[in-house]
C-alpha positions in Angstrom: 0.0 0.0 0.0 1.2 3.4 -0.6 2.4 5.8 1.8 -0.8 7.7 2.4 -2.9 4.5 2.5 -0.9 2.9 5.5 -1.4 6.2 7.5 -5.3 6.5 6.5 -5.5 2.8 8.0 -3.8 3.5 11.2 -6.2 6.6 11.8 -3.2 8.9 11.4 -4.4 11.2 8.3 -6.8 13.7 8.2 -6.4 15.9 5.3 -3.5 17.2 2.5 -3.4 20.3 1.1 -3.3 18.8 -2.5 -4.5 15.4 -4.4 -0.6 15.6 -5.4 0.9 14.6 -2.5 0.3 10.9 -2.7 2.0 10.4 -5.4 4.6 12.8 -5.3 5.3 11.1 -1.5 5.7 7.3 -3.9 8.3 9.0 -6.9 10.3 11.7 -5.1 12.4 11.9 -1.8 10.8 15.0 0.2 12.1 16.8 3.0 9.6 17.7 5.5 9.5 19.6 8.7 7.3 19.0 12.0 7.7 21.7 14.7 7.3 22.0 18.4 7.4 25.7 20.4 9.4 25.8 23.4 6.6 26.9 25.4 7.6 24.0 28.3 10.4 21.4 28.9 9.0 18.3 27.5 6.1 17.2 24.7 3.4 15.4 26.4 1.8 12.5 24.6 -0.7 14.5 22.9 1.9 16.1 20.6 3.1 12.4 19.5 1.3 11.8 17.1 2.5 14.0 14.4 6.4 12.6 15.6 4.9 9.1 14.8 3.6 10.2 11.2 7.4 11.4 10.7 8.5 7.7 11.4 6.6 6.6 8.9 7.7 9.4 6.3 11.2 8.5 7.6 10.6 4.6 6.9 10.0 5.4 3.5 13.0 7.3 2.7 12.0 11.0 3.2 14.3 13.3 5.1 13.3 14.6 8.6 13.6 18.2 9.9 12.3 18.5 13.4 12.0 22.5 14.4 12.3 24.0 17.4 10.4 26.9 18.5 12.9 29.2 20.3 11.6 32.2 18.8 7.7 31.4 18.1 7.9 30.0 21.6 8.8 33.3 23.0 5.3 34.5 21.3 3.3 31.3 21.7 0.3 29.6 19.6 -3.0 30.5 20.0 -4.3 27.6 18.4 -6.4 25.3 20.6 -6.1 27.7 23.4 -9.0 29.4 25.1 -7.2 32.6 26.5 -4.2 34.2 26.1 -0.9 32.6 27.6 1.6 34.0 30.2 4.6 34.6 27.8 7.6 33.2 28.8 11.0 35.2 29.7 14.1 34.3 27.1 16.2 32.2 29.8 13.0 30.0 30.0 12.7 29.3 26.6 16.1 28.8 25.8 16.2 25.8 28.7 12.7 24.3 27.1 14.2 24.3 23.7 17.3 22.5 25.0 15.2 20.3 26.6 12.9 19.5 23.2 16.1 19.2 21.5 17.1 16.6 23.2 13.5 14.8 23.6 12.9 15.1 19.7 16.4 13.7 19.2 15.1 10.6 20.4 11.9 10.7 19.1 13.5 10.8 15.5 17.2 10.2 15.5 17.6 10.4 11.9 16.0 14.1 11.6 17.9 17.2 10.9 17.4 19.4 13.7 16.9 23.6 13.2 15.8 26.1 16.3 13.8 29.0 14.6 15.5 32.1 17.0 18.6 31.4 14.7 16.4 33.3 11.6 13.6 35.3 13.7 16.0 36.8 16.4 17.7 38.8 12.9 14.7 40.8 12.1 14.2 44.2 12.4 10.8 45.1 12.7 10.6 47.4 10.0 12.3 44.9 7.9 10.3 42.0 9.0 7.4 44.1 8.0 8.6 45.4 4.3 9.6 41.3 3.7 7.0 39.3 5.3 4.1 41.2 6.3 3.3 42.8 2.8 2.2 39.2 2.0 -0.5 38.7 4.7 -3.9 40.1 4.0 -6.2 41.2 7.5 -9.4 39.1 5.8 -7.3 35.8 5.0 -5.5 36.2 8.9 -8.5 36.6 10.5 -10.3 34.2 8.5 -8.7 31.3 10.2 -9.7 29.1 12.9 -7.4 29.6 15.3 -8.0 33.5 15.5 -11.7 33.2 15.2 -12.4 30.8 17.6 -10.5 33.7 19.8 -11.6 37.3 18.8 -14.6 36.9 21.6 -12.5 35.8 24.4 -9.6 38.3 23.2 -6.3 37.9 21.6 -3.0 39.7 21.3 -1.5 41.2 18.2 1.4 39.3 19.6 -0.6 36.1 18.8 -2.2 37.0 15.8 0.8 37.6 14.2 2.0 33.9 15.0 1.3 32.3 12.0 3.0 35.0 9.9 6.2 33.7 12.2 5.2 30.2 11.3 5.0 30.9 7.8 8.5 32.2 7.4 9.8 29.1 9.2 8.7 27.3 6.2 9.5 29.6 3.7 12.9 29.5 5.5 13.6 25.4 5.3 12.2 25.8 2.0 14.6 28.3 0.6 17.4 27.2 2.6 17.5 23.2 3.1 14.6 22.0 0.1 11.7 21.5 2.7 8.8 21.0 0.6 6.5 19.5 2.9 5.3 20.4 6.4 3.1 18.0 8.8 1.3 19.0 11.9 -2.2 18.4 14.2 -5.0 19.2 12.4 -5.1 22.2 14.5 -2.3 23.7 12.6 -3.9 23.5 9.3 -4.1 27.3 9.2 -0.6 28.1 10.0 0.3 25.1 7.6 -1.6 26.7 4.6 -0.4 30.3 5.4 3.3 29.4 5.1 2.2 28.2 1.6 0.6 30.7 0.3 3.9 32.7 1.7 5.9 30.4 -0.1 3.6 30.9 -2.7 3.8 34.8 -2.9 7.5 34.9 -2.2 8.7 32.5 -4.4 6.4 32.4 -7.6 3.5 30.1 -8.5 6.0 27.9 -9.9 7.4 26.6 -6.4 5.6 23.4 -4.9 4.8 22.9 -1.1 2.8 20.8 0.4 1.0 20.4 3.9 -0.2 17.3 5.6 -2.1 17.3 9.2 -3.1 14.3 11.5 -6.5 14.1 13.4 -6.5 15.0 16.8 -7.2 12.1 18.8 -10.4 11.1 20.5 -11.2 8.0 22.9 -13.7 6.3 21.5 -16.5 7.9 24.0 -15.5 11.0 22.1 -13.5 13.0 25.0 -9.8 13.9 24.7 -7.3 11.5 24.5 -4.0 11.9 26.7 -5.4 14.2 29.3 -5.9 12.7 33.0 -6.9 13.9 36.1 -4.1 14.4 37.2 -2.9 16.6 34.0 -0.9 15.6 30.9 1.0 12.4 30.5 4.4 13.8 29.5 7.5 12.2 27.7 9.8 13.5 30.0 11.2 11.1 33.1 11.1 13.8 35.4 7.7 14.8 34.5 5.6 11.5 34.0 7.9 8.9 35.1 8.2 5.4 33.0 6.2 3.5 35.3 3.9 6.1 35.4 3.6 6.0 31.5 3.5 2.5 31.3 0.4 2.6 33.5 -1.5 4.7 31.1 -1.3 2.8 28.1 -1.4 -0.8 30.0 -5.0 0.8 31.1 -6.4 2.0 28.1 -9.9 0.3 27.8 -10.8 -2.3 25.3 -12.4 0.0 22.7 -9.5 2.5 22.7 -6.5 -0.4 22.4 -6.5 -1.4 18.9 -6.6 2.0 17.7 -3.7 3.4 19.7 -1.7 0.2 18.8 -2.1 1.5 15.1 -1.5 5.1 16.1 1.3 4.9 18.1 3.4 1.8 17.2 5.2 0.5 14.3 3.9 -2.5 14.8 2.8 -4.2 11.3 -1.1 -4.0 11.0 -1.4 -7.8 10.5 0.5 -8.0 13.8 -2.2 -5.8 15.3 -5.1 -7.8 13.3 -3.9 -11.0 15.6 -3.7 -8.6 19.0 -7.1 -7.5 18.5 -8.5 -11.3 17.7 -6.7 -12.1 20.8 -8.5 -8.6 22.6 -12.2 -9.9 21.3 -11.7 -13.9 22.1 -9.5 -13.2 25.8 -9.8 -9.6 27.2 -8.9 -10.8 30.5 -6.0 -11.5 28.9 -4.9 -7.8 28.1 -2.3 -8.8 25.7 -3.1 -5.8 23.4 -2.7 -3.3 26.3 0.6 -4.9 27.5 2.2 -4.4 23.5 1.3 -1.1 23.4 2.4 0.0 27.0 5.8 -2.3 26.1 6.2 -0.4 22.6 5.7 2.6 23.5 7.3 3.0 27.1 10.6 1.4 25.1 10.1 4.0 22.2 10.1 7.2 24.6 12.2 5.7 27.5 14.1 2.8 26.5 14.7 -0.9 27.2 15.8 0.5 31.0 12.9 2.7 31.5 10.5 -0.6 30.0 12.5 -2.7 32.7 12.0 -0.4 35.3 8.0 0.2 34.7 7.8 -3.9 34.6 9.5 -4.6 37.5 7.4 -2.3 39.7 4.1 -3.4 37.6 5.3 -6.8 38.6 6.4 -6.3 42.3 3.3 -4.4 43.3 0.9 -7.3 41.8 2.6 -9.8 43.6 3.7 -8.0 46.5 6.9 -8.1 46.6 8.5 -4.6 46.8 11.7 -5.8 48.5 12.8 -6.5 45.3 12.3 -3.0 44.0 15.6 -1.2 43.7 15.6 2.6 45.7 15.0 4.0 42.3 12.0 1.8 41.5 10.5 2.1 44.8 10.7 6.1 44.8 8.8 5.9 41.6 6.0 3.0 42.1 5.1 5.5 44.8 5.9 8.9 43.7 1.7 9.8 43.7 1.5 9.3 47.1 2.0 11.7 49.8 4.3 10.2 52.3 4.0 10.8 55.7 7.3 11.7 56.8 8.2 11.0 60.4 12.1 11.4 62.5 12.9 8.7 64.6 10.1 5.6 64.7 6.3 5.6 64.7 4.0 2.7 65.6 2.3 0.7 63.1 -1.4 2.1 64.5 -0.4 5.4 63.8 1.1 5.3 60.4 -2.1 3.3 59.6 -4.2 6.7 60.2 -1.5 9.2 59.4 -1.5 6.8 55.9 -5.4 7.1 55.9 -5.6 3.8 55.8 -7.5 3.7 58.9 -9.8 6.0 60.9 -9.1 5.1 64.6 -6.6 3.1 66.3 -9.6 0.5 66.8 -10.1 0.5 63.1 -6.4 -0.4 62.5 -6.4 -3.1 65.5 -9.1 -5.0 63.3 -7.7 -4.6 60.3 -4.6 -6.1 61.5 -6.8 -9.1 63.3 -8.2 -9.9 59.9 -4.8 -9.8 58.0 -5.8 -7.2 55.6 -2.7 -5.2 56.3 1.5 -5.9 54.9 4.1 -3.7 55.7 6.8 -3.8 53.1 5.2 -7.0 51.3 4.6 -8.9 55.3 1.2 -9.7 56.5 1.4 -8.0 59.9 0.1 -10.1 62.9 1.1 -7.6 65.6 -0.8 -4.6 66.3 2.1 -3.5 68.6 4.7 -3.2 66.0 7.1 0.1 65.8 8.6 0.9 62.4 12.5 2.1 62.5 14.3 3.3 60.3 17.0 0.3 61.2 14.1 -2.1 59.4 12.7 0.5 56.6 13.3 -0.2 52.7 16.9 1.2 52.2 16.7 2.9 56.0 14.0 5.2 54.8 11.1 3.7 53.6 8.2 1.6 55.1 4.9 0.4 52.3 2.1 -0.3 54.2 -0.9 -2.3 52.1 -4.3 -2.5 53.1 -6.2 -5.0 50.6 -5.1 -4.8 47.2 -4.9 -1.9 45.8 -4.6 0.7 48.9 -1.2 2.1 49.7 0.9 4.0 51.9 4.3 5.3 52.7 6.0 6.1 55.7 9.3 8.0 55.3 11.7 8.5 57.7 13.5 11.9 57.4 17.3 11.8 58.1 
């Protein structure tokens, strides 16, 4: 199947700016461009997708340049947004845009790299204005979605006049390294079509560009995929960690799996025909869920960050988190408040400080009916201390009650 037809089946096309495109992506090698502001440290995995269409581009012999935005990102996108953002100062942005470079590095090893403040941070006003800005008409500008879906709710001339910055980043890889193709979210269509119409205007009729956007994705009860309650998933470590990640996907529900697996992984589709046989005949089984939490923890973190998120997945069903390394057991836990204590505490009071009891009484019973563990141990005696002499790594105590209810005592040094 051609290029465009393997994307269409794995949900991951949504439009083209021209018929052309299909073909031209089958005869010719283009060089295409995805781009990410460095409005925070790390992507989260809402912004994947697009990175994952670039695989596939890249699979099939087309050359990779992955932008940063260190000068749009000291404006920032109003597209998608609902007010106006806080802008960042320069120091900030330069650290996100490190940050990205790294993260998208990974993401696509074989792409070119480019930060957009090398070109923006050379204009003149004046001179931006005489070159650029005599090509942007008010109607067309405010004719697109991402400004109209704002004019109520107010927006900047700062952010109006982003897609006019996007537009010479294009016309700038297009000039300068033979970018003829940029790829985005469907919410960038309108920045996507006004860099061509600038390349358009700029260069002549004669010179060919192309866009191509992905569909935002949905679950399939129609809300937002990738947002939780507790906020974003990101791809950094420090910010979702890899057992953390590798939670989310090993959760997705039934009706969501198969179409992530396409989405996200590289997986051949025959290969996710059989996983979603396997979903329909044994759900219990979860096998689909596991593949995609495997492939794509091992995609953004590794084989180490994979081992890591199984071992705790592991230790935690079976109990066992004395063989968690100090690492591993900071992280299975890192979403719950310890209660941090100097010197030693008794087992009846962590219970309550843990709130995994209401009274003294309440913990007394509990540990009658051997419903509580302390670092993996059914407890038997409702008079036992914990120290720091027999804590996890002399700082840590995990306290179960039933399956699924944890908490951790920490003792301060």
């Amino acid at each position: 199947m051609t290029l465009l037809e393997e994307l269409r089946a794995r949900g991951l096309f949504y439009a083209a700016t021209d018929d052309a495109l299909e073909e031209k992506l089958e005869t010719d090698t283009l060089t295409f461009y995805l781009g990410a502001d460095a409005s925070a440290d790390s992507l989260h995995i809402g912004h994947l997708v697009p990175y994952v269409v670039a695989r596939h581009l890249a699979s099939r012999g087309h050359k990779a340049i992955l932008l940063i935005g260190g000068g749009t990102g000291l404006i920032g996108d109003p597209s998608g947004k609902k007010e106006e953002r806080s802008l960042l100062d320069e120091a900030d942005v330069a650290h996100n845009a490190e940050a990205l470079t790294t993260q998208v590095q990974t993401l696509l090893p074989e792409g070119t790299i480019v930060n957009n403040h090398d070109w923006i941070k050379n204009y003149s006003l004046i001179g931006f204005l005489r070159t650029h800005g005599k090509h942007f008409g008010i109607n067309q500008m405010l004719a697109k979605d991402s400004v109209k879906t704002r004019l109520e709710s107010g927006l900047s001339f700062a952010e109006f006049t982003y897609q006019i910055l996007q537009s010479v980043d294009f016309l700038e890889l297009h000039k300068n390294h033979g970018c003829t193709l940029q790829i985005g979210g469907q919410d960038q269509w309108g920045n996507i079509t006004a860099g061509l119409e600038l390349i358009r205007r700029a260069e002549g009729a004669e010179a060919k560009a192309y866009g191509m956007v992905a569909p935002l994705l949905t679950k399939a009860d129609g809300t937002k995929f990738g947002k939780t309650e507790e906020g974003a998933v990101w791809l950094s470590p420090e910010r979702t960690s890899p057992y953390a990640f590798y939670q989310h996907f090993i959760n997705v529900d039934d009706a969501d799996v198969i179409a992530r697996l396409k989405q996200f992984t590289m997986l051949p589709l025959t290969a996710i025909a059989d996983l979603e046989r396997t979903t329909d005949e044994s759900p219990h089984l979860r096998e689909a869920q596991r593949t995609l939490a495997s492939e794509l923890t091992r995609y953004i973190h590794g084989e180490a960050g994979l081992q890591q998120a199984v071992n705790i997945t592991e230790a935690l069903f079976n109990n066992d988190v004395m063989s968690l390394s100090e690492a591993e057991l900071t992280m299975a836990f890192e979403g719950i408040d310890a209660y941090e204590v100097q010197g030693e505490v008794s087992l009846l009071d962590a219970l309550i400080k843990c709130n995994l009891a209401s009274s003294r009484r309440d913990a007394r019973t509990m540990i009658n009916q051997n419903a509580i563990t302390l670092n993996g141990d059914k407890v038997e005696d409702d008079t036992a201390v914990l120290t720091p002499k027999r804590a996890l790594y002399g700082t840590t105590h995990v306290l179960r009650r039933g399956k699924k209810r944890y908490g951790v005592v920490r003792h301060t040094r």
